[in-house]
C-alpha positions as CSV (number, residue, x, y, z in Angstrom):
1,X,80.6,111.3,98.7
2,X,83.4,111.1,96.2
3,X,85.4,108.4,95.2
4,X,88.9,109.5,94.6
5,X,90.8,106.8,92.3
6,X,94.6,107.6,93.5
7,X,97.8,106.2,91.4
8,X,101.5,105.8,93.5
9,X,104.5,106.9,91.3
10,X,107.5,106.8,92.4
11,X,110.8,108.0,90.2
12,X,114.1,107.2,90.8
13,X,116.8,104.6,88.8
14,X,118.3,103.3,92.3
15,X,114.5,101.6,92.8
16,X,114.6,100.0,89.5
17,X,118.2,99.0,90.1
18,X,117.1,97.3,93.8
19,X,119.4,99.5,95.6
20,X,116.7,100.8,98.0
21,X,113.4,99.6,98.8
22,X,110.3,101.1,97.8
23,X,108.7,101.9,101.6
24,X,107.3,105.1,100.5
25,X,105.0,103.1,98.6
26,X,103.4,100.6,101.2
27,X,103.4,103.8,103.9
28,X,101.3,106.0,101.3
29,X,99.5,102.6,100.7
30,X,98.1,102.1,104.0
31,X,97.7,105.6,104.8
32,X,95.2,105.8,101.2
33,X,93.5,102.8,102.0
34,X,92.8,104.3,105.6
35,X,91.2,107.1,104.7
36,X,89.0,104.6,102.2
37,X,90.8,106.2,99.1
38,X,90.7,103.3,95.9
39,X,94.5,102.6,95.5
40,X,94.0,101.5,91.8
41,X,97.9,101.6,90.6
42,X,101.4,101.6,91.4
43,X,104.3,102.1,88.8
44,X,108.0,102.4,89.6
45,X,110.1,104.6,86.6
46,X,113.4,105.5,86.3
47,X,115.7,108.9,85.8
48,X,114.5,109.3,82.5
49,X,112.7,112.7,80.6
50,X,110.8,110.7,78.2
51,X,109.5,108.1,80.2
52,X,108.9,110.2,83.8
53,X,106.7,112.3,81.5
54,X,104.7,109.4,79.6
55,X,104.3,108.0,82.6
56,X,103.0,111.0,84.8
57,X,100.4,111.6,81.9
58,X,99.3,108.0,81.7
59,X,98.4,108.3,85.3
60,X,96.7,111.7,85.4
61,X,94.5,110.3,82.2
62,X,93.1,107.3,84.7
63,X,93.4,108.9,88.5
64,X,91.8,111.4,90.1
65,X,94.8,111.6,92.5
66,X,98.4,111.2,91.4
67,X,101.0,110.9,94.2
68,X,104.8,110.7,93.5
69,X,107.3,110.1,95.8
70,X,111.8,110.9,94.9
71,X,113.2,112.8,92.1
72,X,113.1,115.9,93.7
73,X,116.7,117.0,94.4
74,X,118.7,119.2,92.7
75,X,120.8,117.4,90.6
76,X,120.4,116.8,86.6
77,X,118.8,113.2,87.2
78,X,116.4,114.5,89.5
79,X,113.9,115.5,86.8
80,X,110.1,114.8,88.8
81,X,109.1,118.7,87.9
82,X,110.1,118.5,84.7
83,X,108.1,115.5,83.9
84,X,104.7,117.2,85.5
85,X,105.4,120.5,83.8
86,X,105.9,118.5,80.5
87,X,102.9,116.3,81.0
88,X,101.1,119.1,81.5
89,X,102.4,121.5,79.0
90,X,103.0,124.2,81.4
91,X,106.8,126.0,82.1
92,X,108.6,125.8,85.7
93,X,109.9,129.1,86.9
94,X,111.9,130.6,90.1
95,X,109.0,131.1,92.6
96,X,110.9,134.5,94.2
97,X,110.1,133.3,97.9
98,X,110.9,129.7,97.6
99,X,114.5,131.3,96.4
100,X,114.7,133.2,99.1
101,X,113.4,130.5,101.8
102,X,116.4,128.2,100.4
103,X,119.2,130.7,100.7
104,X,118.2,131.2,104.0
105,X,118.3,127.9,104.7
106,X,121.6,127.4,103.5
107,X,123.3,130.9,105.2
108,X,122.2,129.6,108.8
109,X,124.5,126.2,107.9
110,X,127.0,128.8,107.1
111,X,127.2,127.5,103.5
112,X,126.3,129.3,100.0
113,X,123.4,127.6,98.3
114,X,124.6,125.9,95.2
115,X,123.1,127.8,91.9
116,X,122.1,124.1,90.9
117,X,119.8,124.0,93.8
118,X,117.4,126.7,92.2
119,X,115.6,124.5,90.6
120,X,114.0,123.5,93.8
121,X,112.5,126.6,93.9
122,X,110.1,125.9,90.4
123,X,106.6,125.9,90.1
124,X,104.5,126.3,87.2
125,X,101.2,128.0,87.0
126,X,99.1,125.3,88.5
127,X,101.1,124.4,91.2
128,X,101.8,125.5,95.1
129,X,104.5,124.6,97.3
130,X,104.6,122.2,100.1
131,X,106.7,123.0,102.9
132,X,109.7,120.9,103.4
133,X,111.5,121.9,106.8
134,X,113.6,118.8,107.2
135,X,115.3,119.4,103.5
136,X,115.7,121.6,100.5
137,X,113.1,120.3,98.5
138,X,109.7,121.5,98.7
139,X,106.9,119.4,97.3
140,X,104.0,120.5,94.6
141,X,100.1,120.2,94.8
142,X,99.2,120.7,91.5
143,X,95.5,120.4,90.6
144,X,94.1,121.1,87.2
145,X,90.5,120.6,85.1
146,X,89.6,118.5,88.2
147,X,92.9,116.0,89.0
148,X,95.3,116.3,91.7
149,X,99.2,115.6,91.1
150,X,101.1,116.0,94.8
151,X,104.9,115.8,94.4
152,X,107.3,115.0,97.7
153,X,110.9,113.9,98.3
154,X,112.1,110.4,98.3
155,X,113.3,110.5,101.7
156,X,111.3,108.9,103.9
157,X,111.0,111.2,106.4
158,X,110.9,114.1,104.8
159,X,107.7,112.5,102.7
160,X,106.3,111.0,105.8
161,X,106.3,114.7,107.8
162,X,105.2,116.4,104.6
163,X,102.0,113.9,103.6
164,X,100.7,113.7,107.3
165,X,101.1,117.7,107.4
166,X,100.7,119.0,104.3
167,X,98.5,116.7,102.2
168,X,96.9,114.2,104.2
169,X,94.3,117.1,106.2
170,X,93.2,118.7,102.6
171,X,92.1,115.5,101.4
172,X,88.7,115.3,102.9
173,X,86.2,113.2,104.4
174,X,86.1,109.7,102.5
175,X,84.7,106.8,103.2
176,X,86.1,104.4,105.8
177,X,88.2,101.3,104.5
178,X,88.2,98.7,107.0
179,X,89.7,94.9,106.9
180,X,89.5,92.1,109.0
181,X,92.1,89.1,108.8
182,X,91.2,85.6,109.9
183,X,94.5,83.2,110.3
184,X,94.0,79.0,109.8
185,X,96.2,76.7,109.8
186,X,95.9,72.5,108.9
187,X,94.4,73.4,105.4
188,X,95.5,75.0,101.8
189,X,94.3,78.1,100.0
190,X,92.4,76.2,97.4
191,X,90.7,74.2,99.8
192,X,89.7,77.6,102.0
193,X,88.9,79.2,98.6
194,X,86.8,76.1,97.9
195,X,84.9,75.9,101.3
196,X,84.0,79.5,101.1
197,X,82.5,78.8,97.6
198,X,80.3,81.6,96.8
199,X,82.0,83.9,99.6
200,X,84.4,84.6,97.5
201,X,83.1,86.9,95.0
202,X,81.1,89.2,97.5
203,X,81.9,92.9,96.8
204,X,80.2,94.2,99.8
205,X,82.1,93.0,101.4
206,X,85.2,91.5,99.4
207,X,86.8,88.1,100.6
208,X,89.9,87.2,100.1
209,X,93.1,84.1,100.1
210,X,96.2,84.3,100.7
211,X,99.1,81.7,101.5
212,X,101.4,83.1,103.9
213,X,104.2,81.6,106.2
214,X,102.0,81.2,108.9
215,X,99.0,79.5,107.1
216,X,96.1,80.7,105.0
217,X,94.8,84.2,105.2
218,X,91.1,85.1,104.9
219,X,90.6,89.1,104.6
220,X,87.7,90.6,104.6
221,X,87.2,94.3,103.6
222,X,84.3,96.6,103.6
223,X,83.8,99.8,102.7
224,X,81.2,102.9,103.3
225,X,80.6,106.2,104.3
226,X,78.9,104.9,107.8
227,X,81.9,103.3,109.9
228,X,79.4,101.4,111.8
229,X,77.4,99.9,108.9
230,X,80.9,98.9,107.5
231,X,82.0,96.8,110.8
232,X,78.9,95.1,110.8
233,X,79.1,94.0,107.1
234,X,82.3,92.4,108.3
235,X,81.5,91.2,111.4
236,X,78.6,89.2,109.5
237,X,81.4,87.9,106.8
238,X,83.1,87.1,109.4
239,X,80.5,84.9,111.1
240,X,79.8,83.3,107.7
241,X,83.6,82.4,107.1
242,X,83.7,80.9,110.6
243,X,80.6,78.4,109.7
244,X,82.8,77.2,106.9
245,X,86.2,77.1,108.4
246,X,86.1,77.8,111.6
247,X,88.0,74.5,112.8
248,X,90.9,75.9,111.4
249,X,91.2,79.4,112.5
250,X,93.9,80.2,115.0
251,X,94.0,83.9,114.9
252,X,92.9,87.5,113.9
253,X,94.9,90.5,112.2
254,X,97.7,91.0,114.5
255,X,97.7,87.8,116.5
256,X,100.7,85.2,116.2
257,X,100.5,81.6,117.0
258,X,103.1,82.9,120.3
259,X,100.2,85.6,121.5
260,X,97.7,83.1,120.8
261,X,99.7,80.2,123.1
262,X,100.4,82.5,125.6
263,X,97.3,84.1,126.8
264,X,95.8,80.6,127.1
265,X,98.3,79.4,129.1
266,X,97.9,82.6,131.1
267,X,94.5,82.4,131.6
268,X,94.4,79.0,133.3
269,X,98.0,79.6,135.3
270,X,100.0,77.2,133.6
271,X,103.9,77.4,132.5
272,X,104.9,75.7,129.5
273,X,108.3,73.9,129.0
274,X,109.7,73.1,125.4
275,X,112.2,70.7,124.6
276,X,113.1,70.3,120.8
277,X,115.2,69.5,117.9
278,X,114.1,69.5,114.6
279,X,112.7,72.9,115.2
280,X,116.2,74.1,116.5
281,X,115.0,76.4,118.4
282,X,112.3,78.2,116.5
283,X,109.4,77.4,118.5
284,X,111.4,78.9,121.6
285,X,112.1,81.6,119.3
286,X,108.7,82.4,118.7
287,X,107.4,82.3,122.2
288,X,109.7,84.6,123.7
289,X,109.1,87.2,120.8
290,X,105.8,87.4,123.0
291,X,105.1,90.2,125.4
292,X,104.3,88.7,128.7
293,X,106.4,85.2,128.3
294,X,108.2,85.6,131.4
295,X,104.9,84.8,133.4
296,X,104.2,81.6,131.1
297,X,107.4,80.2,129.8
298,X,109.0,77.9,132.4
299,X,112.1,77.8,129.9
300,X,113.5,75.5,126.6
301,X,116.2,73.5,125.7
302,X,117.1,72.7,122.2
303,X,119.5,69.6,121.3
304,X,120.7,68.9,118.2
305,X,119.9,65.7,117.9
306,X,117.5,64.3,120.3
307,X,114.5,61.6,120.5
308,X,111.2,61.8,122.4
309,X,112.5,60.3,125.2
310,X,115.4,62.3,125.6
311,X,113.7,65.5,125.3
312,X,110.9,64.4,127.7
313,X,113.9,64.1,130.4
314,X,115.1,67.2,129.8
315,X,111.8,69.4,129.8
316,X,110.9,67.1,133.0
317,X,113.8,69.0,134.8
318,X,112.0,72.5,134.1
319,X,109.1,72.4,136.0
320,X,105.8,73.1,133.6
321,X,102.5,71.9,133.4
322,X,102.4,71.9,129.9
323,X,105.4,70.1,127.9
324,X,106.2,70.0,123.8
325,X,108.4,68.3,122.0
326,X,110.1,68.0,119.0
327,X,112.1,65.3,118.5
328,X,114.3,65.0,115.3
329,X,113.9,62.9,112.6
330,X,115.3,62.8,108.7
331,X,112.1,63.1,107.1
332,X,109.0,63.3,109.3
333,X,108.5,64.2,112.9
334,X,106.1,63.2,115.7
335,X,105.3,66.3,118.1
336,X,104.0,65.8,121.4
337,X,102.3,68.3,123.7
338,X,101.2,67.0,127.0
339,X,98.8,69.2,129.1
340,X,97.6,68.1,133.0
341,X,93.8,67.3,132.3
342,X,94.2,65.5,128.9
343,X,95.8,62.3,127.0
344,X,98.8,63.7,125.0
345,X,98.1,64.9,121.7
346,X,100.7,64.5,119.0
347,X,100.9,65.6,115.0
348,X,103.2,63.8,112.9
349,X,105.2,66.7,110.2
350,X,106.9,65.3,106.8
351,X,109.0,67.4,105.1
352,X,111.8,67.1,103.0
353,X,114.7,69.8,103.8
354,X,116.2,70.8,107.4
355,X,114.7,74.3,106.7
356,X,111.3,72.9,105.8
357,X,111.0,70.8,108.7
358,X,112.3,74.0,110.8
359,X,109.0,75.9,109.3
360,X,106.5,72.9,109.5
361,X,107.3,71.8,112.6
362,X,107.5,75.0,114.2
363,X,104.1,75.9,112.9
364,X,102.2,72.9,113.9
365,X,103.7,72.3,117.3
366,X,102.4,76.0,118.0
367,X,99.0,75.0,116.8
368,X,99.1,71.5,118.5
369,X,100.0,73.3,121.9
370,X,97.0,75.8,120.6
371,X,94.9,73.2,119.9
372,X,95.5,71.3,123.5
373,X,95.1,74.1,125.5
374,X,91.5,74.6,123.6
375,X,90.6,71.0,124.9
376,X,91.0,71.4,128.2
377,X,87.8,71.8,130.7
């Protein structure tokens, strides 16, 4: 089996300038990574000769496959073939039937094809042509003395149709990538990182932190030419994580804390009321982002300015068997969840900004409603 090592280059001044977002990138990301292909660089340059062609020749010096994404039009600053054919050392020239295929595709518009736009009709000697029916540019597959250059537009659907199309089935069988995401809550990166002690520099597989909005994420990420070997490297990770942290994992991959809440409360038959005000809404916010809410969620209320008290009276009036609460506070708050079986359980959240006690509080009276519903019998 062989390991491709694949670069992302993407060309185009506007990107540098942040007036457009880079999602070619994270789409050719995730589509490498799934077909177990070693993403081992990215680099964003602009509309310039000199430094489009030092930087193509950088990346076909230290990656097997180099894919780049805009400067394919046919204007002067559009200047991604000239920058291969100079890496390279080889001369673009009119390919006769790419000519031919754009005037065409001009005449049945009913418009003359601009002379400028020949130049979407190079190649040079080591490439071929990559069909581009939703525009005027076509892409290049070059591959020369064993490395691979593939050229598309910057549009994103043009690239998107020509990768999955024309590049994507001549890449081979790889090995299979596959990841696994455990979510916690109730405790910091450096303190996962610390619990998971020697976990963290497994290469087989690879363990990783990260700090997100909605706690600490664990990843876990295996890879192999045996898809069934790699899932059960990961499922044993996994089981190995959970030993050490597993009192504060609320979720997998693409669970939220909303999906969590709500197929609990669906699987005992319960409706949940919220009532709150330092969250302003939020919590509400993220339940009914959930599919299926309507069968759980007896309803909310959100005050501005509200105690425990007050709250408690108005999610009363709604009917649930489970109630939260957020009351408001300047610089800490006390959430309460009550549940039918159990003592209420409360978690007091300090912050120091509206916003920050927006997040926090939101966050933890999702895990304390979690957390409750865990509890029951």
């Amino acid at each position: 089996m062989t390991e491709l090592r694949a670069e992302l280059l993407s060309i185009g001044t506007e990107l540098l300038l942040g007036q457009i977002v880079d999602t070619n990138s994270a789409y050719l990301a995730g589509r490498l990574a799934g077909r177990g292909i070693d993403l081992l660089y990215t680099s964003t340059v602009g509309d310039n000769l000199g430094r489009a062609t030092d930087t193509v020749r950088r990346a076909i010096e230290r990656s097997d496959l180099v894919v780049c994404t805009g400067g394919l039009g046919p204007t002067e600053d559009d200047l991604t073939r000239e920058a291969i054919a100079a890496a390279l050392g080889e001369t673009p020239s009119v390919d006769p039937t790419l000519e031919a295929d754009l005037r065409t595709w001009f005449a049945a518009r009913g418009a003359p094809m601009p002379e400028r736009n020949r130049k979407q009709a190079w190649l040079i000697p080591s490439a071929r042509a990559l069909a581009n029916p939703l525009g005027t540019a076509p892409g290049w597959d070059v591959r020369r003395d064993g490395k691979r250059i593939v050229a598309m537009p910057g549009v994103p659907r043009e690239m998107t149709r020509m990768w999955e199309v024309e590049v994507e089935p001549t890449l081979g069988e790889g090995s299979v990538l596959r990841s696994r995401t455990l979510k916690l809550l109730g405790i910091g990166e450096s303190s996962v990182e610390e619990a998971l002690d020697e976990l963290v520099h497994s290469t087989a597989p690879t363990v990783a932190t990260y700090a997100k909005n909605d706690g600490v994420h664990v990843r876990i990420t295996a890879k192999g030419g045996d898809g069934v070997a790699v899932a059960q490297r990961i499922d044993a990770m996994e089981r190995a994580v959970r030993e050490r942290v597993g009192q504060h994992v609320w979720g997998t991959d693409d669970d939220t804390l909303g999906t969590v809440v709500g197929r609990a409360l669906a699987a005992r038959g319960w409706r949940l009321a919220v009532a709150e005000a330092v969250t302003g809404g939020e919590i509400a916010r993220a339940l009914t982002e959930t599919e299926g809410s309507a069968s759980w969620l007896a309803g909310a209320v959100v005050l501005q300015s509200a105690d425990e008290r007050t709250l408690a009276t108005w999610a009363s009036q709604l009917g649930a068997e489970v109630v939260c609460l957020a009351p408001s506070g300047d610089t800490e708050s006390s959430l309460v969840v009550r549940t039918p079986e159990r003592d209420a359980r409360r978690a007091t959240v300090r912050y120091r900004s509206a916003s920050e006690g927006r997040r926090r509080g939101t966050l933890a009276a999702l895990d304390l409603i979690r957390r409750a519903l865990l509890e029951q019998r």
